[in-house]
C-alpha positions in Angstrom: 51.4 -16.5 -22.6 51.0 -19.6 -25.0 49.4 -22.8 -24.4 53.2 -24.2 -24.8 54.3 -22.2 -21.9 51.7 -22.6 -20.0 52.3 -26.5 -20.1 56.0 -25.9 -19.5 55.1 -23.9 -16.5 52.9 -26.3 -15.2 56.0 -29.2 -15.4 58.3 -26.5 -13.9 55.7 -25.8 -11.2 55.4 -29.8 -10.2 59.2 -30.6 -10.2 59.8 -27.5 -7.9 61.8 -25.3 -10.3 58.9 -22.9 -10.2 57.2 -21.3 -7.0 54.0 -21.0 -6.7 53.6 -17.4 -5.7 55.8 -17.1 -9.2 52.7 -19.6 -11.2 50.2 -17.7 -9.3 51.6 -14.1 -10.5 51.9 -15.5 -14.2 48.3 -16.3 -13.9 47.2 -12.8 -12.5 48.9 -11.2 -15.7 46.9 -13.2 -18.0 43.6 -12.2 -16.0 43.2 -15.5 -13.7 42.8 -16.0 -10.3 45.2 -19.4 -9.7 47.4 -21.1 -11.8 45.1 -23.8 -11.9 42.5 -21.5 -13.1 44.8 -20.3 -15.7 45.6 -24.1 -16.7 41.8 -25.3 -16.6 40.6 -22.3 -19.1 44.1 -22.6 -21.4 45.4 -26.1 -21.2 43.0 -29.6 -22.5 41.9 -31.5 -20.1 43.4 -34.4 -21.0 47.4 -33.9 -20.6 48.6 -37.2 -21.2 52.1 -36.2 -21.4 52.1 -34.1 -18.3 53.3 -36.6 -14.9 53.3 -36.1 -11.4 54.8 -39.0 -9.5 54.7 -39.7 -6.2 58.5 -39.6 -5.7 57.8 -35.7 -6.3 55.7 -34.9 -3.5 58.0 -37.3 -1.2 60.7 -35.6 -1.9 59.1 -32.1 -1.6 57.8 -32.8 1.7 60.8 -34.3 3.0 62.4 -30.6 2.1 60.0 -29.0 4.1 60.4 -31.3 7.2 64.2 -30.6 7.2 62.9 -26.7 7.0 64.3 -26.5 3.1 60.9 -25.5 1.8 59.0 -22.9 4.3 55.7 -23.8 5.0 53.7 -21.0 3.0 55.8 -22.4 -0.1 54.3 -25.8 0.0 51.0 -24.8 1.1 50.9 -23.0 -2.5 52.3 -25.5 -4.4 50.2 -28.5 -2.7 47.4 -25.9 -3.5 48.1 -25.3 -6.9 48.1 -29.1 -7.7 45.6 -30.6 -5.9 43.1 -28.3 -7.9 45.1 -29.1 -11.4 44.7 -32.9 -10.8 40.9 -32.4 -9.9 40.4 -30.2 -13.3 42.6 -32.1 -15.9 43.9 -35.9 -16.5 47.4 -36.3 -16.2 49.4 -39.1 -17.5 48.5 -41.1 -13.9 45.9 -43.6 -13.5 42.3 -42.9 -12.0 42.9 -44.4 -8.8 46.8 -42.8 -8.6 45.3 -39.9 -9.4 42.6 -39.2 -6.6 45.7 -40.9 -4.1 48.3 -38.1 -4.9 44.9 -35.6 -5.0 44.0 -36.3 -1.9 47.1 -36.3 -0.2 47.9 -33.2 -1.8 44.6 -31.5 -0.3 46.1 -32.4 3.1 49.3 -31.4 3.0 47.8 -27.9 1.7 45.1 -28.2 5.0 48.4 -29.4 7.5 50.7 -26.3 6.6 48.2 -23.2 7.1 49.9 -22.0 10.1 47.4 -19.9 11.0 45.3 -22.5 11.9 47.6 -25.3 13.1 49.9 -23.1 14.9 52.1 -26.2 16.9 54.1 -27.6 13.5 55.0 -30.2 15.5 51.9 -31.6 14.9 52.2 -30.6 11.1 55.4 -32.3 10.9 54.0 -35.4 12.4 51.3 -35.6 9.9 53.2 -34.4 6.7 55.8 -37.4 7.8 53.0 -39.7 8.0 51.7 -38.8 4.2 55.6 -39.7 3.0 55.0 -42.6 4.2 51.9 -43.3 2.8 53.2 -42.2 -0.6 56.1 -44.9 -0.4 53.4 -47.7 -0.4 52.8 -49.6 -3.1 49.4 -49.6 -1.3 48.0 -47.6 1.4 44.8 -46.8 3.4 43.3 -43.3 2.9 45.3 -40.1 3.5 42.3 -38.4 5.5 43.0 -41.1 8.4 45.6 -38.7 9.7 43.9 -35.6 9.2 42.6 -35.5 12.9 45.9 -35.6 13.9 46.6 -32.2 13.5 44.5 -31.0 16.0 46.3 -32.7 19.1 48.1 -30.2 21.2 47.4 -27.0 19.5 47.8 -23.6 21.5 44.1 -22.3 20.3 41.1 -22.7 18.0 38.7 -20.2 17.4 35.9 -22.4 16.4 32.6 -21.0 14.6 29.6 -23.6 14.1 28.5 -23.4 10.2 24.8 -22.4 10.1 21.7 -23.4 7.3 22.6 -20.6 5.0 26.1 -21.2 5.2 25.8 -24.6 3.6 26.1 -24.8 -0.3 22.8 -25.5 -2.4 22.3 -28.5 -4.9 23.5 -25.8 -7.2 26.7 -25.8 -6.3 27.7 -29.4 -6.3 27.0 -29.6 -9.2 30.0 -27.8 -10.5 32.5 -30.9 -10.5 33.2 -34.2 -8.5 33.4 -34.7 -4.9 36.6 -33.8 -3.1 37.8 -34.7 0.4 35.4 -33.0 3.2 38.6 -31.6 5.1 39.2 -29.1 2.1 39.4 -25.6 3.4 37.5 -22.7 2.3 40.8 -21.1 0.3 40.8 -18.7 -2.0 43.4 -20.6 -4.5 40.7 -23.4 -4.5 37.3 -23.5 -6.5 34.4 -21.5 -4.6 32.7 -24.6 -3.5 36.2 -26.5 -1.9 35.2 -27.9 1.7 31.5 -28.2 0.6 31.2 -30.3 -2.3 31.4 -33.9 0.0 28.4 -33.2 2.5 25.0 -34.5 3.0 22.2 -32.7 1.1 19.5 -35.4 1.3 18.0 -33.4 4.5 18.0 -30.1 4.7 19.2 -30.2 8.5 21.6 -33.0 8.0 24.7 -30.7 7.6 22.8 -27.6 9.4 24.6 -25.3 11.5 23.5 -24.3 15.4 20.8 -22.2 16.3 19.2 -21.4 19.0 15.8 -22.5 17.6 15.1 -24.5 14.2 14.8 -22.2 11.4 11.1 -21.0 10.2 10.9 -22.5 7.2 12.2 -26.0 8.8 9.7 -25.8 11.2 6.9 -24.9 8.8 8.1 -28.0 6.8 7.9 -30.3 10.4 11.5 -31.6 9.6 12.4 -33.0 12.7 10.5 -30.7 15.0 13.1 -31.0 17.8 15.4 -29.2 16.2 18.6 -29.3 14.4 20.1 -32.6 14.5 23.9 -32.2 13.7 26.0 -29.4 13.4 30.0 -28.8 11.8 32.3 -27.0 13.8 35.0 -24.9 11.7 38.0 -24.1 13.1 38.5 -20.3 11.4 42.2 -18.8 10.5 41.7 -16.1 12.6 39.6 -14.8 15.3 35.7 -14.5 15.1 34.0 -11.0 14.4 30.8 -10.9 16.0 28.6 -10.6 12.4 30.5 -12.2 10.1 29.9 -15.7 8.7 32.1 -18.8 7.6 32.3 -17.8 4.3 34.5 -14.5 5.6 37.4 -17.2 6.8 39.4 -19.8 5.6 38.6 -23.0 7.3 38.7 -26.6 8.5 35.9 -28.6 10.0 37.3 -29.4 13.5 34.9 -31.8 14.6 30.7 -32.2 13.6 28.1 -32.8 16.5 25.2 -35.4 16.2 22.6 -36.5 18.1 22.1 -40.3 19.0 18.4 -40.6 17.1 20.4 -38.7 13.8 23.4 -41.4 14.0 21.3 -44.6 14.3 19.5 -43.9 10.8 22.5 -43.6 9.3 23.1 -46.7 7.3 27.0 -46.3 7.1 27.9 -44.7 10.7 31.6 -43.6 10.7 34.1 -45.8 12.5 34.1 -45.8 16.6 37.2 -43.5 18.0 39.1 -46.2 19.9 40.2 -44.2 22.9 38.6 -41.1 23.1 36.6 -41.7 25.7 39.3 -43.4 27.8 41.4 -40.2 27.2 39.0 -38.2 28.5 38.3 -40.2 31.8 42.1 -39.8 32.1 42.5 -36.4 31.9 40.2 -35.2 33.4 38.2 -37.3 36.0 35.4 -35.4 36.9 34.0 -34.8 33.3 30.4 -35.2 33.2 30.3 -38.2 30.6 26.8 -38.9 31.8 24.6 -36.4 30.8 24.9 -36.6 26.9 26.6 -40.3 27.3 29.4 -39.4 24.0 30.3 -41.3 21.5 33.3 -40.6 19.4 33.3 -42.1 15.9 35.6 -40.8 12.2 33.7 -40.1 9.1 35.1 -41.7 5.5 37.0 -37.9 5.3 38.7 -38.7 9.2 36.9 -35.9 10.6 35.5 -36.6 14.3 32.2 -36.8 15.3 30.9 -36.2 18.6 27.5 -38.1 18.9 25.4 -37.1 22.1 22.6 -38.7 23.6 20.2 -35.1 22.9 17.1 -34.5 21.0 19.1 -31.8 19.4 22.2 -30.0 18.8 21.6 -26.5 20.6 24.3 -23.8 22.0 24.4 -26.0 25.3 25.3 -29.0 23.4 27.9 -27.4 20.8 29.9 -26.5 24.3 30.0 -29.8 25.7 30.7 -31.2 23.0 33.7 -28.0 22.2 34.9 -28.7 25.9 35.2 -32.5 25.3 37.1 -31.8 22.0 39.5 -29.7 23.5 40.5 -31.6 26.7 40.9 -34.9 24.5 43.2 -33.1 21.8 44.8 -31.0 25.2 44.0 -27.3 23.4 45.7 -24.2 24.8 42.7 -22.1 24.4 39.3 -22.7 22.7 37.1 -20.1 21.3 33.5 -20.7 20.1 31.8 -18.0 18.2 34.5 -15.5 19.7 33.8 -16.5 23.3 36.6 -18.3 25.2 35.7 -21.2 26.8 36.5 -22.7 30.1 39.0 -25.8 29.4 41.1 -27.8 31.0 44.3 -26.5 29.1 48.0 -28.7 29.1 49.4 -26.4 31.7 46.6 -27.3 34.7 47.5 -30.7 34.0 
């Protein structure tokens, strides 16, 4: 395939005319994984000529909430693009380009059905990034990311652990990209890692039941593991398998009080939560861990408790508090269903 129809396959691809399992199946014949692979090693990385406007992914989105583009179509396509704009320059601006990047990355997160299985929710959202795309200028795309997770019929949920998080190595591959990124096979290796905090080697840790060895022989925070990232996973946990066997979102991360007062830009305080939860559900014991609910700069929740560490007691609370405030159906942690107050008991 020449470089010439690569490129006009790439223009095809944005304006619709081409599917993305089509792009994807040219790129297989020529030895590559994803079309965007295929465009990074044969295509410049400077395409000056090449556009993608916002009026495109309006309109494409708008298809697929009047159910003219099926989900799995534009979960590809928003794929596809979000990893050719974070390899090559198009003929957009910097700041135009990380906007329609971004909001592609969500829209490619929103539509994996396995995961978000209510599309009511989906369609909330994906409205919601139309309208942020007919701006002249709007606020981040990742503040309706936790969105998604409101009335959902299940999550099985697996807490990421030390070795499942990426080494300095592997950040240094390319430049940041938004921390809701899912571990996908159509993205780079490293998607959904690149954007977390490597100054401590516990910072972004996941659960367990005691601090590692080697974090303990170092006396890094001796009482333990200080936050954890909870993943919701695209299908159902198999007792020995890690994160990196799933495709995956972080639901919600878990931090303790001492861990959230050193940091010097704390995300923004969840207006609500709380409030939500007293409402629901009365008799919650919000006085034992005293929660906090605040959004990281990525829109991703953060459950900060009142504990010296995060341990399997605290990753339940906090699970149980996440899934009465966003009223899921069922919640599964590491493959064990948990006891929640589900929409139907209310």
């Amino acid at each position: 395939m020449s470089k010439i129809d690569i490129r006009s396959a790439l223009e095809r691809l944005i304006a619709g005319e081409l599917r993305a399992d089509e792009a994807v199946s040219l790129a297989t014949a020529a030895g590559y994984r994803s079309f965007a692979d295929l465009c990074e090693n044969e295509l410049p990385e400077r395409l000056p000529g090449i556009r993608i406007e916002r009026s495109v992914i309006r309109r494409r989105l708008a298809q697929a909430i009047t159910g003219g583009v099926p989900f799995a179509e534009l979960r590809g396509w928003a794929e596809e693009l979000a990893a050719v704009l974070d390899r090559h320059e198009l003929g957009v601006s910097v700041v135009e380009r990380r906007r329609l990047g971004e909001a592609l990355a969500l829209v490619a997160v929103a539509t994996d059905t396995r995961i978000f299985k209510n599309t009511a929710s989906v369609l909330h959202v994906l409205q919601e990034i139309v309208r942020n795309l007919g701006r002249r200028r709007a606020g981040p795309i990742a503040n309706y990311y936790g969105r998604l997770f409101y009335n959902q019929p299940e999550f099985h949920l697996l807490p990421r652990r030390l070795e499942d998080v990426a080494t300095a190595e592997d950040i240094e591959e390319g430049p940041p990209r938004p921390g809701y990124l899912p571990q996908a096979p159509s993205f780079s290796e490293s998607l959904g890692l690149d954007d977390l905090n490597f100054e401590s080697p516990l910072a972004r840790a996941g659960w367990e039941d005691e601090p590692p060895e080697e974090l303990r022989e170092a006396g890094e925070h001796p009482a333990g593991v200080r936050w954890a990232d909870v993943v919701a996973l695209n299908r159902p946990y198999r007792p020995g398998t890690r994160v990196q066997d799933y495709e995956w979102v972080v639901a919600f991360s878990v931090a303790t009080r001492s861990l959230v007062s050193e940091d010097s830009e704390p995300g923004t305080v969840e207006e609500g939560f709380l409030e939500r939860a007293r409402e629901l559900a009365p008799n919650f014991d919000l006085r034992t861990y005293r929660p906090e609910a605040r959004r990281d700069q990525d829109g991703v929740l953060e459950i900060v408790l009142d504990a010296e560490a995060i341990e399997r007691s605290e990753l339940i609370y906090a699970a149980k508090l996440f899934a009465l405030v966003h009223q899921a159906g069922r919640v599964y942690l590491e493959g064990r269903k948990l006891a929640t107050l589900s929409p139907p008991l209310l």
